[in-house]
C-alpha positions as CSV (number, residue, x, y, z in Angstrom):
1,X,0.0,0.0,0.0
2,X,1.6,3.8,-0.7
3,X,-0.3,6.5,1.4
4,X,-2.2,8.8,-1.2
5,X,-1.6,12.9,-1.3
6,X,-4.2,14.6,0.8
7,X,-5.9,17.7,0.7
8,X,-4.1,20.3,-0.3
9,X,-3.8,24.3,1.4
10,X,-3.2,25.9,-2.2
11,X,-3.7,24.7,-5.4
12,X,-0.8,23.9,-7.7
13,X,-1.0,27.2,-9.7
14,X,-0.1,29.2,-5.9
15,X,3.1,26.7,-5.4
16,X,4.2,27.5,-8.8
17,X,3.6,31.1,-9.1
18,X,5.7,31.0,-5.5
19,X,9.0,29.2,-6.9
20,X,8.5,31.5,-10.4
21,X,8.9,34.5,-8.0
22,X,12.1,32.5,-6.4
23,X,13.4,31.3,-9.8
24,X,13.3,35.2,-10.5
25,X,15.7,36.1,-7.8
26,X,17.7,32.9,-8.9
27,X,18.3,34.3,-12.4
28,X,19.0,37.5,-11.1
29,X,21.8,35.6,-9.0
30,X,23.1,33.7,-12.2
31,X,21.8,30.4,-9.9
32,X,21.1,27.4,-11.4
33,X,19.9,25.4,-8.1
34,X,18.8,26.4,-5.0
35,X,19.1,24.3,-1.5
36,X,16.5,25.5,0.5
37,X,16.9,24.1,4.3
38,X,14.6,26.9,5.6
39,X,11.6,25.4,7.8
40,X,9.0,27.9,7.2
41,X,10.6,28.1,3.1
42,X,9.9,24.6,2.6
43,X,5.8,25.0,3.7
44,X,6.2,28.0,1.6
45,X,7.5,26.2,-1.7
46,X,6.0,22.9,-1.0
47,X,3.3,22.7,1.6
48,X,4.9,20.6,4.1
49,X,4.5,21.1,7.4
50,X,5.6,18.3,9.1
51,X,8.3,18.6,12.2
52,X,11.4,17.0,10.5
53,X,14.1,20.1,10.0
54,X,16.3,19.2,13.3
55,X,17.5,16.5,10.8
56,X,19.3,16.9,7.6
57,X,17.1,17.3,4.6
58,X,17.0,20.1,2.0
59,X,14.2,21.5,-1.3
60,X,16.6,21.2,-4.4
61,X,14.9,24.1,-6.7
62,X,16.1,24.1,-10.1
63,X,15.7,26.8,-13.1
64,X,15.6,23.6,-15.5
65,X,12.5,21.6,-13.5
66,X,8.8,23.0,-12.9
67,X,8.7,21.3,-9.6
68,X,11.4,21.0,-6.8
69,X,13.2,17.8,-5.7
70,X,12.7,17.0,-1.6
71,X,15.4,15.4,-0.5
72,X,14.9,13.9,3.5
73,X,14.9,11.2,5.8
74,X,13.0,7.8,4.8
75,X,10.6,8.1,7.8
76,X,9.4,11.4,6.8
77,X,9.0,10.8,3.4
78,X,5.4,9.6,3.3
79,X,4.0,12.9,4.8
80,X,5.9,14.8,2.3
81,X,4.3,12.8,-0.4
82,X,0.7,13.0,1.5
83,X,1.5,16.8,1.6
84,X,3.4,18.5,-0.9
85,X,2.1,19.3,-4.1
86,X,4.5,17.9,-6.5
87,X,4.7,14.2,-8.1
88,X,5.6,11.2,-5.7
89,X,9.3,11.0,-7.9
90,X,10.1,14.2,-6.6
91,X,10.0,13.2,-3.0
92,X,13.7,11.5,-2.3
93,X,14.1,9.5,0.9
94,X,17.5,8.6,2.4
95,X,18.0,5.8,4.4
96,X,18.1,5.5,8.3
97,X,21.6,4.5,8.1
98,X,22.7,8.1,7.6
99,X,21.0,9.4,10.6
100,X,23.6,9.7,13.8
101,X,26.0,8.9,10.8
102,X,29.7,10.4,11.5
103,X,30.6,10.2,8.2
104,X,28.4,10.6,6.0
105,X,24.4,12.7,6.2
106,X,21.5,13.6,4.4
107,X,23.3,16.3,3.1
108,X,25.9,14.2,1.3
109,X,22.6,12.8,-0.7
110,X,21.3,16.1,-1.8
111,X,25.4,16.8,-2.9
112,X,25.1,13.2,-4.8
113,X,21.7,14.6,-6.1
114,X,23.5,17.9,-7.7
115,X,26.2,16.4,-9.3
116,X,24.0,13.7,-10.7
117,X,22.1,16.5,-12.1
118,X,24.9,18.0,-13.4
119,X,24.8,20.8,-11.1
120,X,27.9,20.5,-9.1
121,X,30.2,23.2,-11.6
122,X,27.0,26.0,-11.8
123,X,26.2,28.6,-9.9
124,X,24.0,27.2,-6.1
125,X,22.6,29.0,-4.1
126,X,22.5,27.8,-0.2
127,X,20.3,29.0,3.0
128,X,23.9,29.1,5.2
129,X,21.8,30.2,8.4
130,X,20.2,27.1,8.6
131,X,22.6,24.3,7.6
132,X,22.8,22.2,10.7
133,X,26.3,22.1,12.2
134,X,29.6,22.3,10.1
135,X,27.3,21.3,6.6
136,X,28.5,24.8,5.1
137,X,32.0,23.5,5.0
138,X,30.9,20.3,3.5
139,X,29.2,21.4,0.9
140,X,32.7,23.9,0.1
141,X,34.3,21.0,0.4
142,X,32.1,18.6,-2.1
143,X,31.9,21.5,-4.4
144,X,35.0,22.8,-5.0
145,X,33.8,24.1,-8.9
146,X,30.6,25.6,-7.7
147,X,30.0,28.9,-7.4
148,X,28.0,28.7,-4.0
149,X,25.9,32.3,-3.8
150,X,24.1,32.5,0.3
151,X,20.9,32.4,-0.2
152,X,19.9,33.1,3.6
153,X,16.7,35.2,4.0
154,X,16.0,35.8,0.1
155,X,12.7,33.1,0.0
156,X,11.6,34.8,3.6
157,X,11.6,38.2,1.8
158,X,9.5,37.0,-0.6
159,X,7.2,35.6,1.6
160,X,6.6,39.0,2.5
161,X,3.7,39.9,0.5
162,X,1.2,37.3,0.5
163,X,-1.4,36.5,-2.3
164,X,-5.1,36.7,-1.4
165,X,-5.4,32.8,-1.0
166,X,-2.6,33.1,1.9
167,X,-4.5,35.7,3.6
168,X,-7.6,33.9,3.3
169,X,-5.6,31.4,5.3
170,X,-4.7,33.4,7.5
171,X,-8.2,35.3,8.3
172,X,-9.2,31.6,9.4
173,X,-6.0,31.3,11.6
174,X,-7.2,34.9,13.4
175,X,-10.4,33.6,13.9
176,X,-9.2,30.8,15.9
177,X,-7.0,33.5,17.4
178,X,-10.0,35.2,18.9
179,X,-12.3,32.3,19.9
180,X,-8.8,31.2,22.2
181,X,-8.7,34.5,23.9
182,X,-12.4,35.1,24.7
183,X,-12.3,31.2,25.8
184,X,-9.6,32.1,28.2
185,X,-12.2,34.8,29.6
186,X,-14.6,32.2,30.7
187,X,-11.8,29.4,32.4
188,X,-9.6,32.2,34.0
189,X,-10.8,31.9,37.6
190,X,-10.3,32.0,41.1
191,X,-8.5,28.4,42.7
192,X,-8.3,27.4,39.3
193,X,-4.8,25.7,37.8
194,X,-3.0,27.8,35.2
195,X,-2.3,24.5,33.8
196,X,-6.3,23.6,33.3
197,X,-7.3,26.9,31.9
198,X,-4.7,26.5,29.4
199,X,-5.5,23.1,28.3
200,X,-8.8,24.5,27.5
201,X,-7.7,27.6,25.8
202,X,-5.1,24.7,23.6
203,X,-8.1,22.8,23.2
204,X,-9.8,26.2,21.5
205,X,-6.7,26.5,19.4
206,X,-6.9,23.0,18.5
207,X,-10.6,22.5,17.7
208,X,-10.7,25.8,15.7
209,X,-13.3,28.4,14.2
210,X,-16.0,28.6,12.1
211,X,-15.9,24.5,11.2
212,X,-12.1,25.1,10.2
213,X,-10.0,23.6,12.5
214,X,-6.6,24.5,14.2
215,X,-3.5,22.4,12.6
216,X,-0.6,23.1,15.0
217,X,-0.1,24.3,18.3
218,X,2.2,27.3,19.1
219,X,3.2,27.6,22.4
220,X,1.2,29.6,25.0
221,X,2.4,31.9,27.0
222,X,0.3,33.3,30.2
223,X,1.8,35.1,33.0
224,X,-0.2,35.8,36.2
225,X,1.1,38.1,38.6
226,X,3.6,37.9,40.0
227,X,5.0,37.2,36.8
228,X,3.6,39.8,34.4
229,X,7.0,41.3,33.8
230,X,8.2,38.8,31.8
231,X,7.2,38.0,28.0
232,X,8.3,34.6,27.3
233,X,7.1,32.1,29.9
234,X,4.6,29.6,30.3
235,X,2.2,29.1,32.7
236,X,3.2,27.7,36.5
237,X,1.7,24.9,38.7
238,X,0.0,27.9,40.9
239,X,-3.6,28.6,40.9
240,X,-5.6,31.6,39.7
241,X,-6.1,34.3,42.8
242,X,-8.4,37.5,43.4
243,X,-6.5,40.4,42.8
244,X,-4.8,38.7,39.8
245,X,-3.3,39.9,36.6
246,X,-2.8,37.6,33.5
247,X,-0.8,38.6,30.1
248,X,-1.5,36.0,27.7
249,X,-0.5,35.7,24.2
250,X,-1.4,32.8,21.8
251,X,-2.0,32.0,18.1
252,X,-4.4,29.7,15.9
253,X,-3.2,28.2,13.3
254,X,-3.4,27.0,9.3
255,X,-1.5,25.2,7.5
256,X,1.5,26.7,8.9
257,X,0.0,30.1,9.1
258,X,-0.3,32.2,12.2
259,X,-2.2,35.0,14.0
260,X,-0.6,36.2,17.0
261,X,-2.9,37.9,19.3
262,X,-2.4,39.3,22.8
263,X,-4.8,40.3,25.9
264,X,-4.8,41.3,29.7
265,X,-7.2,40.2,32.3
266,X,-7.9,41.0,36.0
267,X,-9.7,39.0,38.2
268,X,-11.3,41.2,40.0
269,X,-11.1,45.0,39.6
270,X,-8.3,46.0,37.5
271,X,-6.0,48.2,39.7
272,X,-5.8,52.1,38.4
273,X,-2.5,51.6,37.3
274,X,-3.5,49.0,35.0
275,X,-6.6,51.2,33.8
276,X,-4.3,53.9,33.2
277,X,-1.5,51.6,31.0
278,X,-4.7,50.6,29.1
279,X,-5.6,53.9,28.0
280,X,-2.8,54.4,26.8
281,X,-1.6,51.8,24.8
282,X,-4.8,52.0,23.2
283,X,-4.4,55.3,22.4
284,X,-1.3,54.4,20.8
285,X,-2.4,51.4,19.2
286,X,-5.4,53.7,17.6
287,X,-2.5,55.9,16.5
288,X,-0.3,53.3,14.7
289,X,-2.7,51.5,12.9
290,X,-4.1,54.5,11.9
291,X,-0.2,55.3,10.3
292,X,-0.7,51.9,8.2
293,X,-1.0,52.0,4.4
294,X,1.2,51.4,1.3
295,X,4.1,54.0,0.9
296,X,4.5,54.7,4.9
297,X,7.8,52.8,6.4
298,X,7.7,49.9,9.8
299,X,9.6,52.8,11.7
300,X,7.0,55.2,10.7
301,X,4.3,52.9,12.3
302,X,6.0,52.1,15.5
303,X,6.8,55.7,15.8
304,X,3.6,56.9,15.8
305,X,3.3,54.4,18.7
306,X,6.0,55.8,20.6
307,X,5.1,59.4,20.0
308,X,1.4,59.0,21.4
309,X,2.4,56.8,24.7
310,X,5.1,59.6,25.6
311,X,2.7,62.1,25.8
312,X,1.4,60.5,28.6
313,X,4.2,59.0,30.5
314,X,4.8,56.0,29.2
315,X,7.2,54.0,27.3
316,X,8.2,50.9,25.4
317,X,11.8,50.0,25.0
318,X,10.9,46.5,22.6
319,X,9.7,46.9,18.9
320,X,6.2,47.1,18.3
321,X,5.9,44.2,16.1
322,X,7.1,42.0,13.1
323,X,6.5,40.3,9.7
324,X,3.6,37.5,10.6
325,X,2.6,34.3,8.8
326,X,4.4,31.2,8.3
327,X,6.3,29.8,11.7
328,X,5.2,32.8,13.5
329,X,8.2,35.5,12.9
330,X,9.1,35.7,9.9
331,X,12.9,37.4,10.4
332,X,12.7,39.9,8.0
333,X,10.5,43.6,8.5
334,X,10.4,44.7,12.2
335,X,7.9,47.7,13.5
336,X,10.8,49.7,15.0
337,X,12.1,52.9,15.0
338,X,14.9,52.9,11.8
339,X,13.5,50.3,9.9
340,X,12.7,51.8,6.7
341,X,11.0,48.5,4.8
342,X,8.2,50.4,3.1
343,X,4.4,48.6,3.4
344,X,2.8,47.2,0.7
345,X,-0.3,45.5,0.1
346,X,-0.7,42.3,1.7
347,X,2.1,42.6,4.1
348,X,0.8,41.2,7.3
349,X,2.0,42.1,10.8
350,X,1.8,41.2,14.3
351,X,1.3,44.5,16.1
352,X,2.6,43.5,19.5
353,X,2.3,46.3,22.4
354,X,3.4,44.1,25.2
355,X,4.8,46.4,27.3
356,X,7.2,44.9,30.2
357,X,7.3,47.9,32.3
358,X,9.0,46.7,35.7
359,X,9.9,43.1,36.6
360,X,6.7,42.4,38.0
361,X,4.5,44.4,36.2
362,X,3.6,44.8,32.7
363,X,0.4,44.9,30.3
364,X,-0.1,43.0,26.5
365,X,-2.4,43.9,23.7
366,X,-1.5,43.1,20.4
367,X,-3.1,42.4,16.9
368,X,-2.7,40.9,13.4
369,X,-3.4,43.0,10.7
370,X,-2.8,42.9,6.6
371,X,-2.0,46.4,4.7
372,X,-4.3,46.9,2.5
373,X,-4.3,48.7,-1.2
374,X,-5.3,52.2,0.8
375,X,-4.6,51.5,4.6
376,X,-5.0,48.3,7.3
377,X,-7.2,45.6,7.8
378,X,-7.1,44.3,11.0
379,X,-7.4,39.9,10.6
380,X,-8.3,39.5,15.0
381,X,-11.3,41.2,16.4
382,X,-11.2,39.9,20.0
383,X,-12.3,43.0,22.1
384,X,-9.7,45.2,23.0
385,X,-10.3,45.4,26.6
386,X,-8.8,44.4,29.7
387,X,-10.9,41.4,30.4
388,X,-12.5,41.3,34.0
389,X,-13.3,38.5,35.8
């Protein structure tokens, strides 16, 4: 029995219109083939999603082929097949035996693969940043007559501006977003477990909106006081108290998409302090988005941010967001001050105003938003309140 290819996020005219755009860049280079090791590339380029990158593996995109050649391990060679959208033959699987190999990796069969294609002497392009270990050396070494271009961050650009059919994807993944957060309003409570109230807010993210269901769970971060200084960690073994704050930040997902989204909640009055930090930010949240459309830079956005929270005391020393979609930051534009990428339709960002003001106090709002052809759509529309309890 050979498993069958399943349904498919984009149809095989998105794929291809995707590598013509890279193929572009690759002419541009004078590159023949391009190694793409990239994560986030390959769901990009292919449609796979599944977790098999801490291995060696790598998307061999030639100017000569219509489809890409995916080279990885035997194991995960049937999901690429059930997922990706080109022909079985151009799924490769290597064999176990290279897998804790010393001498010899997966890489060494995507080199194999490029000389048998008569590759090895052209120009190749390579995503250096994230070879595993000391590959970049190997592949100097196994192609000694190749003119080897570094390709790092060139596919991510791309990915930049999304076609309609991504954000379509990616308005589903926000409303996932939303139902999460206002779940999390109705299990935040007194005496009960962080770690129960967020199994039901992943169970939110899982099950999904609107009949479309969640297909990967990002990592959820809540922090209750004493803990809302901090950005990055998880929930405790402590139980929800009177008097509490919570910062959470989560995102639903599809098909490798994201939609970060961010809210605070009190249980119990929120303190004046808290009130006050609210106001604000909104103001300034009012004010950025309202600095969104085509032509305008990142900085220009996150400054209007700055500008409208200074007035009033306050300030934020992080950025103000980032280039959102596939594996959550994609590590190109930034909402800082200085960052002069200009916006363009169908660039989407995660607005994130978490602000982490002392070490044990700090406030989160944040949401995902798409430039549109004459200002910003805005892809969440969970209340922009502090939610009380």
């Amino acid at each position: 029995m050979t498993i069958s290819r399943g349904p498919q996020a984009f149809p095989r005219s998105e794929y291809l219109r995707r590598l013509a755009a890279v193929k572009s860049d690759m002419a541009r280079r004078d590159i023949d083939a391009l190694i793409v090791t990239d994560q986030s590339n390959l769901t990009y380029l292919t449609g796979y999603t599944a977790a098999s990158g801490y291995v060696p593996q790598g998307l061999l995109v030639s100017t000569h082929e219509a489809e890409p050649t995916f080279i990885l391990r035997r194991c995960d060679a049937p999901a690429a097949i059930h997922q990706c959208f080109m022909k079985r033959e151009k799924i490769v699987a290597y064999p176990e035996a290279l897998i804790g190999n010393a001498e010899k990796d997966g890489y060494d069969v995507v080199l194999d693969y490029l000389e048998d294609a008569g590759l090895a002497n052209r120009g190749i392009g390579i995503e250096v940043n994230s070879l595993l270990g000391g590959a970049a050396q190997k592949f100097s070494k196994r192609l000694p007559s190749a003119r080897i271009v570094d390709f790092t961050k060139v596919v991510t650009w791309i990915r930049l501006i999304k076609s309609d059919l991504e954000i379509a994807v990616m308005r589903e993944a926000a409303a996932i977003s939303d139902a999460a957060i206002l779940r999390a309003a109705e299990v935040i409570r007194p005496d009960v477990r962080e770690a129960d109230a967020v199994a039901e807010i992943a169970g939110t993210l899982i099950r999904g909106a609107n009949g479309k269901p969640g297909t990967k769970l990002c990592q959820i971060t809540l922090c209750s006081s004493p803990r809302t200084g901090t950005c990055h960690i998880g929930w405790s073994e402590d139980s929800f108290r009177v008097g509490s704050q919570v910062n959470i930040e989560l995102g639903g997902s599809r098909h490798g998409y994201f939609a970060g989204l961010m809210r605070t909640y009190s249980i119990g009055a929120p303190s004046d302090r808290l009130r006050r930090v609210h106001e604000i930010q909104m103001d300034g949240l009012e004010a950025a988005l309202e600095t969104v459309r085509p032509g305008t830079t990142c900085s220009d956005v996150a400054n209007a941010f700055y500008r409208t929270i200074e007035k009033d005391g306050l300030r934020k020393e992080s950025r103000c967001g980032y280039a959102h979609g596939i594996g959550w930051i994609e590590p190109t534009a930034s909402l800082k001050d200085g960052d002069m990428t200009e916006l363009k339709p169908n660039m989407t960002f995660h607005l994130m105003l978490g602000n982490w003001i002392e070490e044990d106090f700090g406030y989160v709002i944040s949401e995902t938003f798409r430039v549109t052809d004459s200002g910003v759509e805005v892809l969440t529309s969970a209340p922009r309140k502090i939610f009380e309890i």
